[in-house]
C-alpha positions as CSV (number, residue, x, y, z in Angstrom):
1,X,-56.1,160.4,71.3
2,X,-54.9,159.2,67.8
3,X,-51.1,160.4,69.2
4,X,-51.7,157.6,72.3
5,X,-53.0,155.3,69.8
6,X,-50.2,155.9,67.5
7,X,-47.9,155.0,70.7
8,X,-49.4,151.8,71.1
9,X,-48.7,150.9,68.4
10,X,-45.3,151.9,67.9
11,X,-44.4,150.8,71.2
12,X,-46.1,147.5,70.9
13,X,-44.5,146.5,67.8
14,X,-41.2,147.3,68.5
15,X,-41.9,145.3,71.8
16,X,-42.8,142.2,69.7
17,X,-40.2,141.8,67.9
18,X,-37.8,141.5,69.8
19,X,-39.2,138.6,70.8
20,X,-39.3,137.3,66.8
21,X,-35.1,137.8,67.1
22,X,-34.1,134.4,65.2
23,X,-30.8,133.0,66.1
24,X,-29.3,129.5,66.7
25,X,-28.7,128.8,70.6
26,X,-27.0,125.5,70.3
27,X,-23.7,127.4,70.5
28,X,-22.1,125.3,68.5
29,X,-22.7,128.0,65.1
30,X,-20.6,126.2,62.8
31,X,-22.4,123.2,62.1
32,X,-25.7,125.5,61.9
33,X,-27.7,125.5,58.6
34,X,-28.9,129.2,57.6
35,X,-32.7,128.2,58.3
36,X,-33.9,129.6,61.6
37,X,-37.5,127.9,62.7
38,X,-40.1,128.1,65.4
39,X,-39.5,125.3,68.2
40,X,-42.0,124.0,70.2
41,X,-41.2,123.8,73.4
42,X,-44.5,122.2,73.9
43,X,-44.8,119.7,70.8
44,X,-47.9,120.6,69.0
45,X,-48.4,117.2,67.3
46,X,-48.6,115.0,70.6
47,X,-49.4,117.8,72.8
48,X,-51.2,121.5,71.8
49,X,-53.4,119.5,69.6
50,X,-55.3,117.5,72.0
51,X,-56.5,120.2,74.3
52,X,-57.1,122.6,71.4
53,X,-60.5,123.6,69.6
54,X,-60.4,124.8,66.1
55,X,-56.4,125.1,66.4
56,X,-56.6,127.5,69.4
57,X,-55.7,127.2,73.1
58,X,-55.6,129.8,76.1
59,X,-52.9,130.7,77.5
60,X,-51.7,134.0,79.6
61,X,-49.6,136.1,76.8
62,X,-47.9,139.7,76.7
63,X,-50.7,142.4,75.5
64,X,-50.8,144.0,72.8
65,X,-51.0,146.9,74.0
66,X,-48.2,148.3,76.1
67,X,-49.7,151.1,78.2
68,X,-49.0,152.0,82.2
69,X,-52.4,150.8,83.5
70,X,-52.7,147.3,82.3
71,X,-51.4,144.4,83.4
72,X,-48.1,142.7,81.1
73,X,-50.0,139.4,80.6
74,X,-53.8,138.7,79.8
75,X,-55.5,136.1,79.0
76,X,-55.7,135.3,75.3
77,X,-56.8,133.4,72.6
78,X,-53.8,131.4,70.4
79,X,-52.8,129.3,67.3
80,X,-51.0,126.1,67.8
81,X,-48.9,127.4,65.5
82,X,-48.1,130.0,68.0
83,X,-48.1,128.2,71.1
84,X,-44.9,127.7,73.2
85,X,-42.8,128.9,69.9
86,X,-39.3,130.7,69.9
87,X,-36.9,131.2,66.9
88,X,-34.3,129.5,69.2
89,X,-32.7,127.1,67.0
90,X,-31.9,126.4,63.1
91,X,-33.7,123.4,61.8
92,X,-30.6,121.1,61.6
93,X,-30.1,121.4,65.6
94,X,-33.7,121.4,66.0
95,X,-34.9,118.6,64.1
96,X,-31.2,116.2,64.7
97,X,-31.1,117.6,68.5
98,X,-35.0,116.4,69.6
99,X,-35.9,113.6,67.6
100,X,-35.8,111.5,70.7
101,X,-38.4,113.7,72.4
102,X,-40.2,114.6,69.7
103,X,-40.9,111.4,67.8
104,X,-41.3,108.7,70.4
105,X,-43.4,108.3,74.0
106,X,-41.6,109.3,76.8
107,X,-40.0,106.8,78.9
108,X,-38.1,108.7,80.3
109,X,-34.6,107.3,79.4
110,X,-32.1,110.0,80.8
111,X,-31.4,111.3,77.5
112,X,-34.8,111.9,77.1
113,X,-34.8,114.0,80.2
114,X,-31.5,115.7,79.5
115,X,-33.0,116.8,76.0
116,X,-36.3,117.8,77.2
117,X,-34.7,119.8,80.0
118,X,-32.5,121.5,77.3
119,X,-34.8,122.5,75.1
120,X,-36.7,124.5,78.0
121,X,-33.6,126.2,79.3
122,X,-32.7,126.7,76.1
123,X,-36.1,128.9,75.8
124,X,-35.9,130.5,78.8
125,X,-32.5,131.7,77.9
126,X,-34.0,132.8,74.8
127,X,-36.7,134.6,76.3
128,X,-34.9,136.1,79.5
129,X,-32.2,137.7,76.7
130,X,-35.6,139.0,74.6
131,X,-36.7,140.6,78.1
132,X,-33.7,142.7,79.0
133,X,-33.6,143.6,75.6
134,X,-37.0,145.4,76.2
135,X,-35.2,147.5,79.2
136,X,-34.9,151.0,76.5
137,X,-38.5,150.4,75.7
138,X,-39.6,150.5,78.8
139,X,-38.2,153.5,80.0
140,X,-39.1,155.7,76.8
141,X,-42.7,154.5,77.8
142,X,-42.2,156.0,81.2
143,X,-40.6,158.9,79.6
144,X,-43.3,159.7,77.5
145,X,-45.9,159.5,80.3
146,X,-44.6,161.9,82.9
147,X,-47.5,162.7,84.3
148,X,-49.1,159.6,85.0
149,X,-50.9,158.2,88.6
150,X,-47.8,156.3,90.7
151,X,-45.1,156.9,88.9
152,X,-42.4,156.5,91.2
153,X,-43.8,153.4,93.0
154,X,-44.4,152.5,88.6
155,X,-40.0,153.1,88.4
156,X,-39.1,151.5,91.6
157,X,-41.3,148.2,90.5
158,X,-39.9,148.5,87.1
159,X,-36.1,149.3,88.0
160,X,-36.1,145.7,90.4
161,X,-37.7,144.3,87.9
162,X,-35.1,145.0,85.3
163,X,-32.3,144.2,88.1
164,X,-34.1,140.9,88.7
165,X,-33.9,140.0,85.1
166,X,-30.6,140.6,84.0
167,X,-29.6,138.7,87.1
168,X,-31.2,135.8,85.8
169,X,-30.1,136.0,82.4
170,X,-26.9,136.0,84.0
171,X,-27.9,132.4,85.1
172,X,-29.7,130.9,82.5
173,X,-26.4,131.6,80.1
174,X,-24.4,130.0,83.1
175,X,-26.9,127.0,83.5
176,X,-27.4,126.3,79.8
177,X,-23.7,126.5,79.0
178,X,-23.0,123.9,81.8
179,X,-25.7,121.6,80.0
180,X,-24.5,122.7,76.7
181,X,-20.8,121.1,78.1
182,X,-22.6,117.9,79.5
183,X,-24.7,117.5,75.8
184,X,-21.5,117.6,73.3
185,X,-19.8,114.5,75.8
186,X,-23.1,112.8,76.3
187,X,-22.9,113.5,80.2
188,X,-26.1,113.3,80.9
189,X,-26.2,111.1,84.5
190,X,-25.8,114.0,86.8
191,X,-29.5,114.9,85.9
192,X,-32.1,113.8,88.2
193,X,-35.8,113.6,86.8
194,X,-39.0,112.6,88.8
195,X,-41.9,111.7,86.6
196,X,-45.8,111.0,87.0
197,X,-47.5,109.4,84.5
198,X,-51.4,110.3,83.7
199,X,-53.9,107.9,82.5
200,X,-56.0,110.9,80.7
201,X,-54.6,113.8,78.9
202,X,-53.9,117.0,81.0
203,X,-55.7,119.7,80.2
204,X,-52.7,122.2,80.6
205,X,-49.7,121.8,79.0
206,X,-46.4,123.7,80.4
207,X,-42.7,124.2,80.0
208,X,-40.5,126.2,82.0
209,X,-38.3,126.1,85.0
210,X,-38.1,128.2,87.9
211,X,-35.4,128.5,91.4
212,X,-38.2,127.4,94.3
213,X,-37.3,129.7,97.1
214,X,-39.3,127.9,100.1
215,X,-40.9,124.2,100.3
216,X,-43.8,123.4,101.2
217,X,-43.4,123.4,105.1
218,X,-43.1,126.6,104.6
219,X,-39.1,126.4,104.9
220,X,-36.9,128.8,103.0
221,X,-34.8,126.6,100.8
222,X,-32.8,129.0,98.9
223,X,-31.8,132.8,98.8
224,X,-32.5,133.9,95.5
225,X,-30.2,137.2,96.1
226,X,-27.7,136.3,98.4
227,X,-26.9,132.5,97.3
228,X,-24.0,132.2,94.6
229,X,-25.0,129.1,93.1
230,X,-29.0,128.5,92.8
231,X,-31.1,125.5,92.6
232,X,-33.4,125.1,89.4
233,X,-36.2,123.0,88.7
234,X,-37.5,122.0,85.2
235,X,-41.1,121.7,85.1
236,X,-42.8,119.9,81.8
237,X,-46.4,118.8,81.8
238,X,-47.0,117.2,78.0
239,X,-48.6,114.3,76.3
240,X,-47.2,111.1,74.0
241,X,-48.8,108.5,72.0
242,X,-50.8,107.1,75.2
243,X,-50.7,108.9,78.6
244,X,-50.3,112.3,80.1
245,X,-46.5,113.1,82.0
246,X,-45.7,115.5,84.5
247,X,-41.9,115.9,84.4
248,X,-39.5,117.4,87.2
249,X,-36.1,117.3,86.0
250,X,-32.9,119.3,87.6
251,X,-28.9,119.1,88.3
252,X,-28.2,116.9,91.6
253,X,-28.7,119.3,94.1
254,X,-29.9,118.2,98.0
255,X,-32.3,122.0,98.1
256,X,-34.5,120.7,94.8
257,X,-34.8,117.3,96.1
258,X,-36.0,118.6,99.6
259,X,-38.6,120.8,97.7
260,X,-39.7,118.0,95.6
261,X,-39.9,115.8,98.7
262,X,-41.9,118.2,100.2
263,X,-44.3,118.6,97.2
264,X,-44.6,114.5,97.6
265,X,-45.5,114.5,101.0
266,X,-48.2,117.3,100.5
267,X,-51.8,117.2,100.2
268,X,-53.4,116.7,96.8
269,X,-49.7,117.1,94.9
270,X,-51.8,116.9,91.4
271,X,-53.2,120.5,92.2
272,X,-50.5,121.7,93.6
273,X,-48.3,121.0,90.4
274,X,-51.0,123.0,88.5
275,X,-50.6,125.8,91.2
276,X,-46.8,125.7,91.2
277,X,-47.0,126.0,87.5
278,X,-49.1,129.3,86.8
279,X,-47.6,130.7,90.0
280,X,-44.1,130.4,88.6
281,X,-44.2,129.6,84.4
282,X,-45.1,132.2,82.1
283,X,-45.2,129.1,79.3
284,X,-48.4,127.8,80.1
285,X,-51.4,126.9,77.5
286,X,-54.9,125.1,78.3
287,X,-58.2,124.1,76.9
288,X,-60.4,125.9,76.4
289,X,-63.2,123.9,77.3
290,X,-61.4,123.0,80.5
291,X,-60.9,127.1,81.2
292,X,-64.9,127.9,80.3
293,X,-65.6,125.0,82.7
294,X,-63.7,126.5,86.0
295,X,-65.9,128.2,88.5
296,X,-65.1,132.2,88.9
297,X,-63.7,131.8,92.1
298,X,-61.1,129.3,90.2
299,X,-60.3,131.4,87.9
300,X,-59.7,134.0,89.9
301,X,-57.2,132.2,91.5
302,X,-55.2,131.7,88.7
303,X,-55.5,134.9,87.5
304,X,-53.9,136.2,90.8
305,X,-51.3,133.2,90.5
306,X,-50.3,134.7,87.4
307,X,-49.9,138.3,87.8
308,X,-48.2,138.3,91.7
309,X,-44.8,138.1,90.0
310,X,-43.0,139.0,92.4
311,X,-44.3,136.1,94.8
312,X,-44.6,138.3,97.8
313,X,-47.7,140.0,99.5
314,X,-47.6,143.7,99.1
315,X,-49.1,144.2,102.5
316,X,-47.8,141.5,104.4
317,X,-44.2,140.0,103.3
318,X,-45.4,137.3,102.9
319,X,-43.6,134.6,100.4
320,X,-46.6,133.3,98.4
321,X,-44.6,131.6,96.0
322,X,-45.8,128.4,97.1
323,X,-49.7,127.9,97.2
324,X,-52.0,126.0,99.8
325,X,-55.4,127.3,97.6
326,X,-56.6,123.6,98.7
327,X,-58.9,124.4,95.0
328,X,-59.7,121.2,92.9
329,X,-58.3,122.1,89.7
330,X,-58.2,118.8,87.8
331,X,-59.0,115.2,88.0
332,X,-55.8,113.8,86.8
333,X,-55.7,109.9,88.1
334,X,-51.5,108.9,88.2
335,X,-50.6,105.7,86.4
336,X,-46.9,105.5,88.3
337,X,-44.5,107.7,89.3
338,X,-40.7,107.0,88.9
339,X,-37.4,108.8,89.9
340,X,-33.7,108.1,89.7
341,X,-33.1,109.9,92.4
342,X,-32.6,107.9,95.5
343,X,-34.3,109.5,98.1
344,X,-37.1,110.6,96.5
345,X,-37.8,106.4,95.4
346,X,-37.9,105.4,98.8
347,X,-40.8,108.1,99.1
348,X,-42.7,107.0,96.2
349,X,-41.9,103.2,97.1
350,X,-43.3,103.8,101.2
């Protein structure tokens, strides 16, 4: 027993810190200063600390404790501090790089967008490169366990998920070093944003961006395997001075703006954006007042939002990337939404 614990510990340390790598991501090295610092991709000022009691928030984290029965994210307690944090920039390019986003409300203006968007590719590079790192760890687990209940259904899930993640590494370096190109010339116009603005606070804050794979008539949009060059969608829900903002941003691309189109034309699109986030962002934090106050059958939901990964029914096939729960989540009441995409304006303006 003290050998297993021993191992958890081992394991799970080692397994952290990788994540606690500090390096500078703005590629540009040589106008870095040596200081490596925690970003917030989710401010904590304007954002973590409105929805947070005594400094904490909830969000769905790693465990920390790696075993072969328990599921890689659980529901946890965590710091502001903490939050939404990755040692992804030096405090030069952090603090010269964001000041737009960071220090005044949110328009958006398209650099605003363009920086915003950025800074959360720039973390899911960071955190995608952490992941695969994590591949050797994994597999001395599994080593050191040979015995254990489902092993080989344990490898095959584990295998495709290490496939699946170097593939997208693969394009987050290619995305983010297209944006990266875009940034040092100030080319920011090819980016499309579409933006709701709250008159309350959201309760969940989020950051991320994902590659939707069907919209929501059910129509597959994209083939995540067999397409060369994928759609991605940045998905930021935050707060500045005065309102709450739920911000869509990606490259022009016709698949994105038919899923978004989609989402518009859908049923109760508030819930659904909450949905669509826990179903596809691992960067997700909430209150915890709002969390105590969900019914079980709520939670529930998200809990199963958050741990089918893989976004396909075991059983069935079935995509279930895209969720039709019809649960009321929040009561978030839209001030105005605003696009510069074309297309999706005429929607909002009908």
């Amino acid at each position: 027993m003290n050998n297993q614990i021993n191992n958890y510990y081992t394991y799970s340390k080692k397994y952290s810190n990788i994540f606690k790598k500090k390096m500078c991501l703005f590629f540009d090295h040589t106008t870095c200063n040596e200081e490596i610092i925690r970003s917030h991709t989710i401010q904590k000022r304007r954002s973590l600390e409105r929805i947070a009691i005594d400094g904490h928030v909830y969000g769905f984290s790693q465990t920390k404790k790696i075993d072969l029965s328990s599921s890689p994210l659980s529901l946890q307690k965590i710091s502001i501090n903490d939050a939404s944090t990755f040692y992804g920039f030096c405090k030069k390019h952090d603090n010269e790089l964001f000041d737009v986003i960071d220090n005044f409300d949110y328009v958006p203006s398209i650099q605003q967008a363009f920086l915003l968007t950025y800074r959360t590719l720039i973390r899911e590079l960071y955190t995608k490169n952490a992941a695969t790192s994590t591949e050797s760890i994994m597999n001395e687990i599994v080593n050191n366990f040979p015995n254990f209940v489902g092993r080989s259904n344990f490898e095959k899930i584990l295998k495709a998920h290490q496939i699946g993640m170097k593939m997208g590494l693969l394009h987050s370096y290619y995305v983010v070093d297209e944006m990266f190109k875009k940034l040092v010339r100030k080319d920011f116009n090819s980016l499309q944003y579409f933006v709701v603005e709250l008159k309350t606070f959201p309760e969940i804050m989020v950051s991320g961006s994902f590659m939707p794979e069907y919209d929501y008539f059910k129509c597959k949009i994209q083939d995540l395997i067999e397409n060369k060059e994928l759609g991605w969608l940045a998905l930021n829900v935050f707060a500045d001075s005065s309102k709450g903002i739920i911000s869509f941003t990606w490259q022009e691309n016709p698949i994105i703006e038919k899923f978004l189109i989609s989402l518009i034309k859908s049923n109760d699109m508030i819930n659904k954006i909450v949905e669509l986030a826990f179903t596809n962002i691992e960067n997700v934090f909430f209150s915890l007042e709002w969390w105590n106050n969900l019914s079980i059958t709520r939670k529930s939901r998200i809990e199963k939002m958050v741990h089918d990964c893989d976004h396909y029914d075991s059983k069935t096939g079935m995509y279930i990337g895209i969720r039709n729960n019809n649960l009321h989540f929040v009561d978030w009441d839209v001030i105005k939404t605003h696009s510069n995409n074309s297309n999706i304006m005429k929607l909002l303006d009908t």
